[in-house]
Structure formats: C-alpha cells, structure tokens
KOLFIBA-726334 format. One record per atom (N, C-alpha, C, O, CB): residue in one letter; x, y, z. Coordinates in pm, whole numbers, padded with zeros to 5 digits, always signed. Glycine has a CB too. Layout:
residues N
AXYZ...
***
This chain:
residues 154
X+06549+08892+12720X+06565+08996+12620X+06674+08953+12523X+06792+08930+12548X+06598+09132+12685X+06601+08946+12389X+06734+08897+12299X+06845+09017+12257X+06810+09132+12284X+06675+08831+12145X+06967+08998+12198X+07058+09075+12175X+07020+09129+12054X+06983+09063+11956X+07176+09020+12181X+07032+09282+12062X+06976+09359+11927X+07105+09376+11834X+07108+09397+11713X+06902+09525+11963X+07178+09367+11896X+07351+09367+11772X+07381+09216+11771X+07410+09134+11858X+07540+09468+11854X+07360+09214+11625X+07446+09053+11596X+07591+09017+11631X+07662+09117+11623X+07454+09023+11443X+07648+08922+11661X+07807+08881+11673X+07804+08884+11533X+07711+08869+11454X+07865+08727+11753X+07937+08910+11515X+08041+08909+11438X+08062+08811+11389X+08052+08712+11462X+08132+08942+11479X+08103+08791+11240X+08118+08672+11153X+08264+08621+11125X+08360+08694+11100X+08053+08703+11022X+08268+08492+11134X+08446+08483+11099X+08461+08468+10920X+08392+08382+10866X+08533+08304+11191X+08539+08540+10848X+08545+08525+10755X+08653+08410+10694X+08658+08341+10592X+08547+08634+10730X+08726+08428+10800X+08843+08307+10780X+08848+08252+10929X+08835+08303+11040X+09017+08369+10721X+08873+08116+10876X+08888+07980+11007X+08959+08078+11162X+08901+08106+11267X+09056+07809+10932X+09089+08106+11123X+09163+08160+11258X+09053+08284+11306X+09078+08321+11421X+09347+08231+11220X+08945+08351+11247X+08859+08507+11277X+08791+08361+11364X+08887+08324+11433X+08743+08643+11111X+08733+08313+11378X+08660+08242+11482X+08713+08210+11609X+08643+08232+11708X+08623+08134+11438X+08836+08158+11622X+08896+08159+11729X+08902+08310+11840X+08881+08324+11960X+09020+08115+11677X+08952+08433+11696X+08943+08531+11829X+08804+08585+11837X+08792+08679+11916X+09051+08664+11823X+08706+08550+11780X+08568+08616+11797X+08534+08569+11915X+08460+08634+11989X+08458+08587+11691X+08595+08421+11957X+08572+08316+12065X+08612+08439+12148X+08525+08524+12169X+08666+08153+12075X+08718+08454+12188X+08811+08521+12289X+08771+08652+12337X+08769+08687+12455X+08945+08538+12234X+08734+08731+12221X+08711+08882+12295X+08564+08855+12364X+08532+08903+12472X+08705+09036+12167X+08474+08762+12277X+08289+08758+12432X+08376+08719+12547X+08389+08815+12623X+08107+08574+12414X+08433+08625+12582X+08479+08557+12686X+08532+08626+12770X+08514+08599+12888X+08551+08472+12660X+08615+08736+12730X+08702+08800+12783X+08542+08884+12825X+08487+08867+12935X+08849+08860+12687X+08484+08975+12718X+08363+09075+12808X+08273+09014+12836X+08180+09095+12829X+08295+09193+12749X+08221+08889+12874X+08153+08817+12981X+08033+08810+12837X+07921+08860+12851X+08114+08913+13167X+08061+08760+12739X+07934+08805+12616X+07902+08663+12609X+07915+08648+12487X+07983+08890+12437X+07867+08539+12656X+07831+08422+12673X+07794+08376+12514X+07869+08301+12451X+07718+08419+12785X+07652+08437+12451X+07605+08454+12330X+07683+08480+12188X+07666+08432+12076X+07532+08542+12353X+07795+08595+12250X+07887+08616+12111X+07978+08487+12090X+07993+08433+11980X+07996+08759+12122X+08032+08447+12201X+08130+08350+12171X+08052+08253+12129X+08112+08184+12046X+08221+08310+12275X+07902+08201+12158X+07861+08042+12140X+07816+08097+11953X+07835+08015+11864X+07683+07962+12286X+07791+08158+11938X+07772+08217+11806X+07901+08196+11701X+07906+08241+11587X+07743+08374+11829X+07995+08125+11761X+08113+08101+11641X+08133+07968+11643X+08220+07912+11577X+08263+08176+11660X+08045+07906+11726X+08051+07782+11731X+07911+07720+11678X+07803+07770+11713X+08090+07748+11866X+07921+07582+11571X+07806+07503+11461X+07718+07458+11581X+07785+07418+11676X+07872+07345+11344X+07545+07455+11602X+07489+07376+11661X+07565+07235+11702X+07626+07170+11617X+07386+07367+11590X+07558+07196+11832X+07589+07002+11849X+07781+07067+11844X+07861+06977+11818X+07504+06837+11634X+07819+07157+11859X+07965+07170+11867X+08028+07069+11951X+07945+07013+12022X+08003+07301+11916X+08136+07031+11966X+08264+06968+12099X+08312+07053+12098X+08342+07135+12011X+08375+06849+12094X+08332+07036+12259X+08448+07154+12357X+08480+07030+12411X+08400+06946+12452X+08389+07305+12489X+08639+07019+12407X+08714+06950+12516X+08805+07025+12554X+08853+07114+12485X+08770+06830+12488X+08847+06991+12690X+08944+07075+12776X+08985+06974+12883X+08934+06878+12941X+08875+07218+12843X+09167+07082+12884X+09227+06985+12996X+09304+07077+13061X+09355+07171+13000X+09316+06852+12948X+09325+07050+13241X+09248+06982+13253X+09139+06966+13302X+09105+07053+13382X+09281+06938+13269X+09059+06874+13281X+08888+06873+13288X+08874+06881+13419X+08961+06829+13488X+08801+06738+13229X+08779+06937+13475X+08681+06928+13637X+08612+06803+13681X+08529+06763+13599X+08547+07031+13636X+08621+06746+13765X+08515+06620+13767X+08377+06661+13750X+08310+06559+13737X+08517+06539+13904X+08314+06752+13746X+08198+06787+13748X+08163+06836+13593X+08058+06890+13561X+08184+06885+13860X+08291+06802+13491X+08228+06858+13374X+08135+06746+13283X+08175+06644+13228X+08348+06921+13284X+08028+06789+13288X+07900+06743+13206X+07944+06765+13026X+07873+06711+12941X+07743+06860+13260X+08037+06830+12995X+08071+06829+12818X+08023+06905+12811X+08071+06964+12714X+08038+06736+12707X+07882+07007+12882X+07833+07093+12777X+07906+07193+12741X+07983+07241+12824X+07724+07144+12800X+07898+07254+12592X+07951+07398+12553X+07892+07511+12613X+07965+07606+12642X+07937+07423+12415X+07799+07514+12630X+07768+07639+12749X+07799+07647+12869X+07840+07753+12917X+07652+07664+12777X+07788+07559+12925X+07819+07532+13087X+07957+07568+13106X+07999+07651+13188X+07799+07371+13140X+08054+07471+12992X+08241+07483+13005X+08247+07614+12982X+08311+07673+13069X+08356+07393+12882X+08191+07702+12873X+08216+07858+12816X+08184+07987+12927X+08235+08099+12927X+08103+07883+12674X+08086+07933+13019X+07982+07992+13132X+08130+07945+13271X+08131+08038+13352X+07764+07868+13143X+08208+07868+13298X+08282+07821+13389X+08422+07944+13346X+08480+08021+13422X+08301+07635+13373X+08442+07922+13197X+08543+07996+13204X+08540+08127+13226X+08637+08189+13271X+08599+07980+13118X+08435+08175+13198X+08417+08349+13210X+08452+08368+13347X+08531+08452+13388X+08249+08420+13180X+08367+08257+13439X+08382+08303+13538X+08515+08365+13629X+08535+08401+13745X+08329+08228+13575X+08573+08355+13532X+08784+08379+13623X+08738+08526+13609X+08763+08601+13703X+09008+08320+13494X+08681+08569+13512X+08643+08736+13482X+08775+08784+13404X+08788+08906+13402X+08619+08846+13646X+08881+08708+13335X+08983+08789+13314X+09015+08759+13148X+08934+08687+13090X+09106+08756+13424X+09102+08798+13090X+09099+08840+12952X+09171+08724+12909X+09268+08690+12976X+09161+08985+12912X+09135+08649+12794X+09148+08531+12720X+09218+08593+12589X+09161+08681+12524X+09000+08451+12695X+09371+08535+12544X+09399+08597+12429X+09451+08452+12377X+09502+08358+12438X+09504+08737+12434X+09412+08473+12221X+09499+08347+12129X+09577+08388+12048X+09556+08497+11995X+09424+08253+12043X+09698+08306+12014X+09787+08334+11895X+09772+08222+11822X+09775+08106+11865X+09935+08362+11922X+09748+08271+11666X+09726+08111+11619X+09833+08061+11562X+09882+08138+11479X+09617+08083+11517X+09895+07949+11577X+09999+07905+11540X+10034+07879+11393X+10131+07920+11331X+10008+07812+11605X+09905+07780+11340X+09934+07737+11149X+09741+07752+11162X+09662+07769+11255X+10043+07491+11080X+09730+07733+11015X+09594+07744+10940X+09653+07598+10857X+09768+07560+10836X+09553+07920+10831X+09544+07550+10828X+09534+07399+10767X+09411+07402+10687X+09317+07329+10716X+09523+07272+10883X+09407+07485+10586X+09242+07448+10499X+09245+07413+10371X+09308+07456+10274X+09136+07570+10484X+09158+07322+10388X+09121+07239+10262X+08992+07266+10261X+08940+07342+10343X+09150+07083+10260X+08897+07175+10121X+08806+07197+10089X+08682+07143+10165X+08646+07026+10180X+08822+07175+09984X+08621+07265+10212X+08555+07255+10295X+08578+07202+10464X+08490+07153+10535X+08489+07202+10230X+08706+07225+10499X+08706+07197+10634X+08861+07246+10651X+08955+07237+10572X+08663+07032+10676X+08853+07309+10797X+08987+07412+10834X+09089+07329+10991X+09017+07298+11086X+08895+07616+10897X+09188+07311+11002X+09255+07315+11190X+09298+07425+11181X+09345+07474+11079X+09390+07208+11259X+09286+07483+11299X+09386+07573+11359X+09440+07555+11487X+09390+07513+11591X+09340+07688+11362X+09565+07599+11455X+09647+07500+11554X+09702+07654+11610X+09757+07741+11543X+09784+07356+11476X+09663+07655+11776X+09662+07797+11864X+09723+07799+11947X+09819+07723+11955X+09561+07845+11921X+09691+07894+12047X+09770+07864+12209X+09694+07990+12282X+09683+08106+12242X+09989+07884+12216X+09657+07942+12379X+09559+08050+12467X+09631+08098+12588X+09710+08011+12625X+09414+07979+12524X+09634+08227+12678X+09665+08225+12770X+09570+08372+12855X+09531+08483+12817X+09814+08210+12752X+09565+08313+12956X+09484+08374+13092X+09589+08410+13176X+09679+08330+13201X+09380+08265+13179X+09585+08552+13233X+09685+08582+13360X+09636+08718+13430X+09645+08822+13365X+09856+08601+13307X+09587+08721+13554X+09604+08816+13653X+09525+08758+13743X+09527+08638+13772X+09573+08955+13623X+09436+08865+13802X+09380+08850+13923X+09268+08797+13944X+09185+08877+13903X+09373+08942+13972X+09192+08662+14007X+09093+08624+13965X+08955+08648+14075X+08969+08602+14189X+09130+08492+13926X+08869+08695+14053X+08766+08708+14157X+08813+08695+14297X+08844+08796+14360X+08665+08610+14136X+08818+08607+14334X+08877+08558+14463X+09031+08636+14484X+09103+08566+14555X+08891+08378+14455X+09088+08741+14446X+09185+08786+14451X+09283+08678+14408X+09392+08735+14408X+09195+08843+14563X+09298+08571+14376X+09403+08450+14330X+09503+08495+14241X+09442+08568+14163X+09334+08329+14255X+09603+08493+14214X+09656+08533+14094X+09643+08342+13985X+09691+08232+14011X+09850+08616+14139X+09568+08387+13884X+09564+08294+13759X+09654+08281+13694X+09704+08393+13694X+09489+08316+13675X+09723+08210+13626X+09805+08189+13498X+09815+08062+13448X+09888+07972+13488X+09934+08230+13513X+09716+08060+13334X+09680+07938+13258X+09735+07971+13139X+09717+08087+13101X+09530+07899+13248X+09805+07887+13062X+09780+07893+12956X+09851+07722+12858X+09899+07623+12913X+09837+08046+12927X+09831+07742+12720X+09804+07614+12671X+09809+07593+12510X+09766+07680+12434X+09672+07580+12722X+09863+07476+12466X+09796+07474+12340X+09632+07431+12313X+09553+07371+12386X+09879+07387+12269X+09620+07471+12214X+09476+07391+12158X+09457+07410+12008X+09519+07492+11940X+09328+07455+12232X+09367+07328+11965X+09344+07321+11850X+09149+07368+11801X+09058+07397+11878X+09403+07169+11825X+09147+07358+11644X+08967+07358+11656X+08985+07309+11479X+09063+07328+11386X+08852+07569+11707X+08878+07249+11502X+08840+07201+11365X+08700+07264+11316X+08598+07225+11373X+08831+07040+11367X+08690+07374+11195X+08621+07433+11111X+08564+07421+11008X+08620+07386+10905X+08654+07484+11094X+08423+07453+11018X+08337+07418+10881X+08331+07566+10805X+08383+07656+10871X+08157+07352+10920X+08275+07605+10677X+08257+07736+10600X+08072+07668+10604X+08029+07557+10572X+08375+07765+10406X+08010+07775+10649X+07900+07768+10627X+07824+07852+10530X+07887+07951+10493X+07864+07770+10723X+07690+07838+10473X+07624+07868+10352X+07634+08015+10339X+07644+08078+10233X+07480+07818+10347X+07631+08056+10443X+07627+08206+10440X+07785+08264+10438X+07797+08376+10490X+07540+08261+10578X+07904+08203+10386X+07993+08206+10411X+08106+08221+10520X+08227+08217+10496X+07983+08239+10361X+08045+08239+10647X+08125+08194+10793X+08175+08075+10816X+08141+07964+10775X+08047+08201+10906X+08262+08111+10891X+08322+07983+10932X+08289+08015+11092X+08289+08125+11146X+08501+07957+10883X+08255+07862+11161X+08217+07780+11232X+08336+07721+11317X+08442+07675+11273X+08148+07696+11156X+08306+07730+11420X+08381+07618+11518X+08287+07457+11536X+08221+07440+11638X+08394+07703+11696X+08292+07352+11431X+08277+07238+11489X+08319+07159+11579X+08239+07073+11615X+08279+07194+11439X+08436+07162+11634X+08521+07114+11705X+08639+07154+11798X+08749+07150+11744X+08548+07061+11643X+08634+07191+11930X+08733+07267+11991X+08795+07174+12079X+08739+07079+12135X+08684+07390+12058X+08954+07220+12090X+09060+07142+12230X+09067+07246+12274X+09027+07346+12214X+09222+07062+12218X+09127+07248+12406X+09211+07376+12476X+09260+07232+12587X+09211+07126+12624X+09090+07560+12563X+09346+07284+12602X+09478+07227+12720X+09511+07366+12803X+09596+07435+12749X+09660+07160+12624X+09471+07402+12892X+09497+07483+12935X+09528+07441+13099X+09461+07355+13156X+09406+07568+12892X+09630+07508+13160X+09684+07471+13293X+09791+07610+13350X+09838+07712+13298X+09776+07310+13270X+09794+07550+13476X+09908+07673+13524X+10000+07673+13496X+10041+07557+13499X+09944+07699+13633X+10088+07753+13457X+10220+07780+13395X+10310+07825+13533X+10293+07896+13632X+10209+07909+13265X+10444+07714+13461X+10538+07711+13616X+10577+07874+13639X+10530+07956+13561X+10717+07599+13601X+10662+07915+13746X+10706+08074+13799X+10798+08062+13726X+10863+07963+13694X+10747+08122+13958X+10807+08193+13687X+10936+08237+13584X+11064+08174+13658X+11072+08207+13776X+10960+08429+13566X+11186+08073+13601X+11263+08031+13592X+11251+07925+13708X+11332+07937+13799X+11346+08117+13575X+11169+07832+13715X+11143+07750+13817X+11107+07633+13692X+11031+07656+13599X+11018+07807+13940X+11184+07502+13715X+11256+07412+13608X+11072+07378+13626X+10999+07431+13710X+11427+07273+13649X+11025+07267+13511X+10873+07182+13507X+10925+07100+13610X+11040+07059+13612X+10812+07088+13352X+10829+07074+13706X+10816+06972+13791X+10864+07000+13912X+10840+06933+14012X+10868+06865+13748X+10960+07137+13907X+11041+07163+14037X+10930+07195+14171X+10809+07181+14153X+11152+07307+14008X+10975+07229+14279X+10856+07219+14413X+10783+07429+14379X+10702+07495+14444X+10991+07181+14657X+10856+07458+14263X+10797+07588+14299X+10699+07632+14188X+10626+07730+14176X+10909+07696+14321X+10739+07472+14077X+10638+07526+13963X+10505+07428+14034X+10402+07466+13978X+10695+07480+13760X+10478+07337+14117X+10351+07316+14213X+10316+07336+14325X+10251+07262+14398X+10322+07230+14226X+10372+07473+14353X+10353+07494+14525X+10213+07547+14516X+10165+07619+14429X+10472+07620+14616X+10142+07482+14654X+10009+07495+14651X+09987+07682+14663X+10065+07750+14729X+09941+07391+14786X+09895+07731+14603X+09874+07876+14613X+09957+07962+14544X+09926+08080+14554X+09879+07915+14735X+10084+07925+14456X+10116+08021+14375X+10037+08056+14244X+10024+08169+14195X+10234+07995+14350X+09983+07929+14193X+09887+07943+14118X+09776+07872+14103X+09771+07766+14165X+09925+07949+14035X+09688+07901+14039X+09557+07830+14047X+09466+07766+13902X+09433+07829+13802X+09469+07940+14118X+09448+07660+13924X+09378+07584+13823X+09243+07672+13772X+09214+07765+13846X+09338+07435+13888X+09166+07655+13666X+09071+07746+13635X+08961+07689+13652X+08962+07574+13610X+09077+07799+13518X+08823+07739+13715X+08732+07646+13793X+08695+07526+13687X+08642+07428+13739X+08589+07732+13851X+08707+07523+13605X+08647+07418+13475X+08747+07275+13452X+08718+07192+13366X+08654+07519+13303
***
C-alpha cells in the first residue's frame, strides 16, 4: 500500500537533514529515503561488518534502536548549484533491548537543488559512536566499560 501523504520538501540544504531525522525518529523508512537523490551515499562510522552500503538497509538498521534522532547543523556552505552541511547527530535513551544508547557524532552531507526546487541529499557521512560517561576523561576504563553503553546495530 503506497503512502497517500507526500514527505515533505526541503526548501533549503540544512530542511533535508531534519526531514531525515524526524521519519527516523517515527519509524517512516519512506519519508526519510525521500530527501535523499536516487543512487545516494550513506557512509557511517562506525561501520558493521555486515554493512552492504545500502541506503535502505543502513536507514532500516538505524530505526531499529526505536529512539529519537536529533541534528544541529553546524555551517551551510552553498554555492551554485551544490550545498555541505556540516551537522552533529545524537541518539540517547533506552533501546529495545532495554540497553541504555548514547551515540552521537559529527557528520556531514553534500546537496543538490532539484528541478522542482528541493533540495536533495546526494551524499551523506555520520560518525556516530558512544559518547564517554559524564566526566570520565576519552579513553579512561569508564568511557569503554563493556555495558555502559552500546554501539548502534549498524
């Protein structure tokens, strides 16, 4: 059964990023791949051994945490005919498995304006990973103790 309400259009480069975020967040598989150009890249880190590249499959992995995806975008970069936005994503609470999650990350995406005047995700990063415990130095034994936090299945 196809979707009788269209997704939402980005009118400017950074409106694509969060159009990305709110399907993801309500499990809308379709709205989010809808801000992204046919033949898109998704890269992500860090990667799963089992990731095949596809954009549905990686977009279909992340939902699965079930929990709410928010971006802040950092700068806008547009020129003629092509946009970066330079972001930062973050994931945090409770994940299916009762786990507590906390990912988050920079990333970037590179944007086309298409005929109908939207802009497009041609090109996506996300770096996304667990974030150390509040005041626990990078690298210390408590920002990798096994089970305080958890990698995101993707």
């Amino acid at each position: 059964m196809s979707d009788l309400i269209r997704p939402p259009v980005a009118r400017r480069p950074e409106e694509a990023l969060e159009l990305v975020s709110q399907p993801l967040s309500d499990g809308d598989l379709e709205a989010a791949l809808a801000q992204y150009e046919k033949g898109a890249l998704l890269a992500y880190w860090p990667q799963a051994d089992n990731d095949d590249g596809d954009l549905r499959s990686t977009l279909t992995s992340f939902m699965a945490l079930r929990l709410p995806l928010s971006v802040r975008i950092v700068t806008v970069l547009e020129g003629p005919g092509l946009a970066l936005v330079i972001c930062e994503r973050r994931v945090a609470g409770t994940g299916p498995d009762g786990e507590q999650v906390r990912l988050s990350g920079p990333g970037c995406a590179a944007l086309r304006p298409q005929p109908d005047g939207a802009w497009r995700i041609a090109a996506d990063a996300w770096h996304v990973g667990s974030r150390p415990e509040a005041g626990a130095p990078s690298g210390s034994p408590a920002s990798r103790r096994p089970g305080s936090t958890r990698h995101a299945p993707f």
